[in-house]
N, C-alpha and C positions, 0 to 999 in steps of 0.2 A: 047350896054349897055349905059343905060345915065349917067350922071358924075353930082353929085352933091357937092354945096359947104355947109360946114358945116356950122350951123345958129350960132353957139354956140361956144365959147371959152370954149376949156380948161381948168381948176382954176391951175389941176397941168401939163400941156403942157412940161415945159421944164424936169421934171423927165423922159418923155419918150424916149431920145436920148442919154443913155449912154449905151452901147453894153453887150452881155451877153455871157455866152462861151452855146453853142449850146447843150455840155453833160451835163448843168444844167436844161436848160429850157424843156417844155413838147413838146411830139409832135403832130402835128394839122395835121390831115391826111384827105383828102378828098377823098368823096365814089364816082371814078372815073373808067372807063376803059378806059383812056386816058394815054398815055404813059407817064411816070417819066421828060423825055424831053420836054414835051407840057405844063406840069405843070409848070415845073420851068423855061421858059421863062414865061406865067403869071403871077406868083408871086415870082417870084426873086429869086427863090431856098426857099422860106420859109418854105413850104408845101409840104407831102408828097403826094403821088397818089398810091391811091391802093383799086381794087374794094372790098366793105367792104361785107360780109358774114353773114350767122347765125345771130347771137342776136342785127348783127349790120347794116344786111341788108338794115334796114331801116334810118338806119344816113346819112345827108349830109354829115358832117365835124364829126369826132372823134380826143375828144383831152384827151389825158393820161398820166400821168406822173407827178410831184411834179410842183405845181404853184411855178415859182419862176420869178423873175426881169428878163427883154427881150420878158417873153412871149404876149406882146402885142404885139409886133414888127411882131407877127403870125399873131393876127387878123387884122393889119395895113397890111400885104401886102394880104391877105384875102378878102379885101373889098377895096384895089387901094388904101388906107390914103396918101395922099402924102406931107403932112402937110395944107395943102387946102382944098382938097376935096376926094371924094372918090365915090364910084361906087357898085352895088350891083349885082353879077353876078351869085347868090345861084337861084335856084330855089321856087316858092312860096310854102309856107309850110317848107323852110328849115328847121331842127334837127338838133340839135350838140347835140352828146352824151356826156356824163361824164365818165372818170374812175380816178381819184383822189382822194390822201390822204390827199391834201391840200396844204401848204407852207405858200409862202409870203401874208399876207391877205393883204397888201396895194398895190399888184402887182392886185390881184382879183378885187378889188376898183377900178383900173383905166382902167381894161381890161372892165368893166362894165357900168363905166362912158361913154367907148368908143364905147361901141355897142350901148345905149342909144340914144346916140348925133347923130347917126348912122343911126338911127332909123333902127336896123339890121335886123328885122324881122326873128329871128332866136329863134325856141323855144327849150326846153332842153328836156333831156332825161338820166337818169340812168337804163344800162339795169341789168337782172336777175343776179346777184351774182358781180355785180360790187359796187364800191365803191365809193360816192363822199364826200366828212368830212371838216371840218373847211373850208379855203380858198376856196375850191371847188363849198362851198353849196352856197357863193356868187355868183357863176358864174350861177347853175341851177338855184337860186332863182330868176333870171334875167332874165329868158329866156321869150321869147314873140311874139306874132304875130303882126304883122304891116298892120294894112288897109291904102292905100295909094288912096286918092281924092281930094278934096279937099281940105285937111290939111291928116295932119298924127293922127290917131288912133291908141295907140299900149293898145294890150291887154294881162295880164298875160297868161304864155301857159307855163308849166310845169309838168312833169309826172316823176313817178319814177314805176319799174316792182316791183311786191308783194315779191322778193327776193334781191332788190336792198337795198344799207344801205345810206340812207343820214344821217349826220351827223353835228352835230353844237357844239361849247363849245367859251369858254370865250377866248381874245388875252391873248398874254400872252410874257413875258420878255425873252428875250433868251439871255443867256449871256456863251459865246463859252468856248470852255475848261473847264469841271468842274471840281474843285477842284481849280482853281487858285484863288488870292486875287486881288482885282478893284481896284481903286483912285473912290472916289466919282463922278468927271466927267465921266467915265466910267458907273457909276450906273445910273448917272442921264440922259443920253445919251438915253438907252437902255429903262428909263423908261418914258422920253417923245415919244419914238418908241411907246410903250403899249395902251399910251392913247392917240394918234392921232390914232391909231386902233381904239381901243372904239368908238375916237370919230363917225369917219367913219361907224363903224358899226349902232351907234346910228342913223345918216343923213342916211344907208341905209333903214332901219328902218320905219324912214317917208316918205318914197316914194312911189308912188301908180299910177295904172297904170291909163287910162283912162275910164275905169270902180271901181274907189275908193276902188280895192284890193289892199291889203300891198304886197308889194313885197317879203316882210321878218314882217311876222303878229307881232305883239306885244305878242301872243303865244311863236312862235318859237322865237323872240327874246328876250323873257322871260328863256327860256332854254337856249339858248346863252351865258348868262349874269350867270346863277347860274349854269352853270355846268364847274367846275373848269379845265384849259388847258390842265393838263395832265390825263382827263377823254375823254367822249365821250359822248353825247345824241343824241339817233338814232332816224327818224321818225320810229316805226316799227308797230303803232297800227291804227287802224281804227281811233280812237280819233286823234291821233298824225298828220294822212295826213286829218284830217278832221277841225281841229284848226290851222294848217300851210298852209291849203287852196294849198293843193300838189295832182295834179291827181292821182291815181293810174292806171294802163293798165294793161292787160291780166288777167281780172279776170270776172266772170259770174256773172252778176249779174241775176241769177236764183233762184227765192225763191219760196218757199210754201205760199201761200197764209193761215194762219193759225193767231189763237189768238197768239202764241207767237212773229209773226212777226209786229201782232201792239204794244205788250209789248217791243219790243227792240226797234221801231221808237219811240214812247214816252219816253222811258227809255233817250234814244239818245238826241233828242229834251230836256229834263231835262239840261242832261250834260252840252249842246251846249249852252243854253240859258243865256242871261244876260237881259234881259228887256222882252221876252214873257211871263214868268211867274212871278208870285210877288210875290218871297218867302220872306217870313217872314216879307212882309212891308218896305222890306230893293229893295237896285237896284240890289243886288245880292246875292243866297244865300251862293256863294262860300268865304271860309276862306279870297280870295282878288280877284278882276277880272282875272288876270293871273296865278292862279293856277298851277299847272300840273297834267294831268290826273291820276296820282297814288291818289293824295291830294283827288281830289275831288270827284271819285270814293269812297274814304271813308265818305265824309263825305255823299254822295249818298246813297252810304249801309245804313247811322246810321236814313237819314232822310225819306226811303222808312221802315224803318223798326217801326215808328210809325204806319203805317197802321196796322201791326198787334192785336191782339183782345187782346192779353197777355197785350199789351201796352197801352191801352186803358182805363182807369179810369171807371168805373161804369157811374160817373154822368157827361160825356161825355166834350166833343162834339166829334160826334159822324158824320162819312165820309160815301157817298157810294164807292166800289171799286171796283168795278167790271169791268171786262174785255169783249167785245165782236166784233165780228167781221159781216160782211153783203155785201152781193154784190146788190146793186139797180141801177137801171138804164144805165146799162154800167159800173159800178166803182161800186171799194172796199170802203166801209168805216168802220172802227174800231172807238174803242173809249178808255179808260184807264181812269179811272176815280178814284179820291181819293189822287194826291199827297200831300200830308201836307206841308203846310208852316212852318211847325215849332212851330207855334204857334196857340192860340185859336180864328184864326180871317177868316178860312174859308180855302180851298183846292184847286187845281185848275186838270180840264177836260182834257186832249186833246184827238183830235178828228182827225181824220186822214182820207183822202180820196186820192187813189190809182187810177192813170188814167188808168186800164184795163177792158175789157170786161171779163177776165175767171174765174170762178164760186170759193165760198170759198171749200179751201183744193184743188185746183190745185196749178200747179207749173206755175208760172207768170214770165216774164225775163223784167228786164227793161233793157236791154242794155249789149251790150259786148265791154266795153271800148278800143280800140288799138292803139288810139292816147290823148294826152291830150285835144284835139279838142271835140273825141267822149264824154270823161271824163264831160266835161263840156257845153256838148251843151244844156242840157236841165235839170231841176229840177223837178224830177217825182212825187214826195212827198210835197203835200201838205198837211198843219196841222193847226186848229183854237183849240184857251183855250178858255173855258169855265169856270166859278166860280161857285163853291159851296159852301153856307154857310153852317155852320155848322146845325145840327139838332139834334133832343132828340124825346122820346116816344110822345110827346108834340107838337113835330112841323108838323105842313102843309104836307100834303102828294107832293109828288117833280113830277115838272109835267111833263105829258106826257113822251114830247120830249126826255126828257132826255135817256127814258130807249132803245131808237134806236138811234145809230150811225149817221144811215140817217136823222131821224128826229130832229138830235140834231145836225146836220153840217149844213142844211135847214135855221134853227132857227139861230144859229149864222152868216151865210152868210146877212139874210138880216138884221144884225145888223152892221148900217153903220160906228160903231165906232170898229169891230170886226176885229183885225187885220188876212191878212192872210199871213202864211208862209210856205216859199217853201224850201225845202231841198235835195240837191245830192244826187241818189242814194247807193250809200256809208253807210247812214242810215240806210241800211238792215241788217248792220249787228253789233252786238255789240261793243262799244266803246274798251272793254280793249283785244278785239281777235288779234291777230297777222297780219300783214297785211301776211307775208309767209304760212298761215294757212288757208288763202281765194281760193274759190272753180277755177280754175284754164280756162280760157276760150281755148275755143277748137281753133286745128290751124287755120281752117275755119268753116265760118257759115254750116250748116248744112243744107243738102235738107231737113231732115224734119223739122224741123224748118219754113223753105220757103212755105214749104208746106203747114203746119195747118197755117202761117198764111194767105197765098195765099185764104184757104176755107173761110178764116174770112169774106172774101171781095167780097164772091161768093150772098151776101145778100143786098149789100149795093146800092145806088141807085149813079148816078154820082151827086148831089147834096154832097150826102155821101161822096164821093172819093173825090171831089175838097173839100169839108174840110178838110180830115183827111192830103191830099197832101201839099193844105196852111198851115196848123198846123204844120206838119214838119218845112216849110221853118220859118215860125214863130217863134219856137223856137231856131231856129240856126241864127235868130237876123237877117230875111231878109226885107226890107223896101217896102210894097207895093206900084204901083202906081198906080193899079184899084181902083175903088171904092166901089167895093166888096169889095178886100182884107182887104182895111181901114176900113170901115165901122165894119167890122167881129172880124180882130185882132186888127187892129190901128197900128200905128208906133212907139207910146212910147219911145219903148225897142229897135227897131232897130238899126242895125249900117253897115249895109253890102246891096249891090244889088246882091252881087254873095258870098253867103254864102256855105263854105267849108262843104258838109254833107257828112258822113264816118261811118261803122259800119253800125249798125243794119235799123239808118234811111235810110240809102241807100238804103238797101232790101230792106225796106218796100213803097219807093219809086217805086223803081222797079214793086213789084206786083203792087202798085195801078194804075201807069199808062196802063201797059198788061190791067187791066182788064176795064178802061177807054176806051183803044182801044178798047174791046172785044164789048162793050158799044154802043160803038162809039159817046162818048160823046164830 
């Protein structure tokens, strides 16, 4: 293993050397079948060893138990720290689960500091029915992968299971024995403690990985901040892991291909938005940019409910709204058209195009998440707005384009000032549904599954296959150095020569090479 020295100082270095009693701190157990004795001569007795099971199968390192002062002292003999330097001897891809109710938030601060500087390469995980809440959700909100080349790359990698509870709320004063009476310095003690938290929370706040994600979004740390210490705010809704920018795992993303599946991408898209749409002339139509999704869910109700005709004034103006869906050329495209700005200055389109070949009213699967890898490798949802001014008995008939999906995504595509956006599949499903309510992905892929899509590819020419092949590695951020590849995808976006693909793009890997061979391409 190589031994690296850290680049970076400490700011709080000397808090980490004062000892902690061992039935305080949590425990950091690693997913080994290596005996108790082998462990603890590598890491000093810190760590426990024990091959991990069931829900945890998949953990490197599992730590559980109340965050409290010493427990860095775990990830310092974890990673070799020896006040110098340290050593990375996890495998790539490592996991550390969560099961935590929280504790000392300024212990979670420095534990995170420390994987950082660390560059740990170590991504998080809360599994089904576990728990991670205040102090804790510092520690998953951290979690990350590390490309190591040239310089170091680290990129958010976090995931939580559709029954797992992450949790956030405000620091807060702890002042021991209730009922007893303070001296003032006692008060004031405990409440420079509070807000050197805040402070910290806030600095964790603006931090952002090497792809300009918050590590802790200004969303969730908006809940943070207004949900009072002795409450709770859980991620639990499609909205909530969609504005915290929090993967979810083991869930199917299997849908019908139907108008109501364009009505909740747009719907969604609305929510999500603070600058693709122009509601009301304003930069946003929400009551303030950090809303909570209860908030603005209402005000969504009040402003989709202008479309209706009851609502409408005789002498207008006057929206189209109509919904439809089309499958052309390989791909879905919908459209939803009529959201009201609020006011009488025009409405806005959106238009939605779906990267599949299967027909409207089938069942279409973008992906079956099982890492926050799969979660985030690709954005399958693509969406352009459109403007609509308003119209009367009086106006221009609206053209063409507009009344097809396809011909109205055509039309805005070669509009070069036409923004396009891309959205997680996550989309599919309504903002205020439960995440523990989401359709539940199987243990394993399915032959038939393999199957039909094995037949997909029984048509395609090997031209066809080395696309659809490079398009995988494309979206999982691979850098070409053909000049095909370049030329096709470009590098832009890249950040990897050996990109991690898992789930569904594996399979379909799989067939496409088989039938490359079959080819002999």
């Amino acid at each position: 293993m190589t031994k690296y020295s850290l680049s970076r100082v400490f700011a709080v270095g000397a808090a980490f050397c004062f000892p902690a009693s061992s039935a305080f701190t949590a425990t950091l157990t690693l997913n080994t079948t290596s005996p108790q004795s082998e462990i603890d001569a590598e890491y000093d007795g810190a760590i426990l060893a024990q091959e991990l099971t069931g829900k945890y199968a998949n953990c490197t390192v599992l730590y559980e138990g109340g965050v409290t002062r010493g427990d860095l002292q775990s990830f310092h003999a974890l990673f070799g720290y020896d006040g110098e330097s340290f050593y990375n001897g996890l495998p790539d891809g490592a996991t550390l689960c969560l099961n935590s109710p929280g504790g000392d938030l300024y212990e979670s601060f420095v534990i995170v500091d420390f994987l950082r500087d660390a560059f740990a390469d170590l991504q998080t995980y809360v599994a089904d029915g576990d728990l991670c809440a205040s102090a804790c959700s510092n520690l998953f909100l951290a979690g990350a992968h590390t490309f190591e080349g040239e310089s170091y790359e680290t990129i958010a990698m976090r995931a939580i299971a559709p029954t797992a509870r992450l949790g956030v709320h405000a620091p807060r004063i702890v002042l021991p024995d209730d009922g007893e009476t303070y001296d003032a310095e006692e008060v004031a003690a405990v409440y420079d403690e509070a807000i050197r938290d805040s402070s910290l929370l806030f600095a964790f706040a603006q931090k952002v990985d090497d792809e300009d994600t918050p590590y802790l979004t200004p969303y969730l740390y908006a809940r943070s901040i207004e949900t009072p210490p002795h409450a709770m705010y859980y991620v639990d809704t499609v909205g909530d892991a969609l504005f915290a920018k929090v993967a979810v795992t083991g869930i199917s993303y299997s849908v019908t291909l139907d108008r109501q599946l364009i009505n909740t991408i747009c719907d969604n898209v609305f929510l999500m938005d603070d600058g693709a749409f122009s509601w009301a002339m304003a930069p946003t139509w929400k009551p303030h940019p950090l809303a909570g999704l209860a908030v603005i869910w209402a005000e969504f109700v009040e402003i989709v409910s202008l479309e209706l005709p009851e609502n409408q004034s005789e002498d207008g103006p006057f929206y189209t709204t109509d919904l439809k869906i089309e499958q052309r050329d390989g791909a879905i495209y919908g459209h939803r058209r009529g959201y009201r700005t609020g006011g009488p200055y025009g409405a806005e389109d959106c238009v939605v195009r779906l990267d599949t070949s299967r027909e409207v009213g089938e069942t279409a699967n973008f992906g079956t998440p099982r890492t926050a890898w799969d979660a985030r490798s690709r954005d399958p949802i693509d969406v352009r707005i459109g403007y609509q001014a308003p119209h009367s008995p009086y106006s221009d008939p609206e053209p063409q384009h507009v009344r097809s999906p396809y011909a109205y995504w055509q039309t805005l595509q070669q509009d070069h000032d036409n923004q396009l956006h891309s959205y997680p599949a996550l989309m599919v499903f309504p903002m205020v549904q439960f995440l523990s309510d989401l359709p539940v992905a199987p243990e394993e892929p399915t032959e038939t599954a393999a199957t039909t899509e094995s037949s997909d590819t029984q048509s395609l020419t090997c031209d066809d296959l080395w696309y659809h092949r490079n398009r995988i590695f494309h979206e999982n951020g691979y850098c070409f150095g053909s000049e095909r590849g370049i030329a096709t995808f470009g590098n832009d976006s890249c950040f990897t020569k050996s990109p991690e693909i898992s789930g569904r793009d594996a399979e379909l890997l799989k067939i496409i090479k088989q039938r490359e061979k079959e080819l002999s391409c």
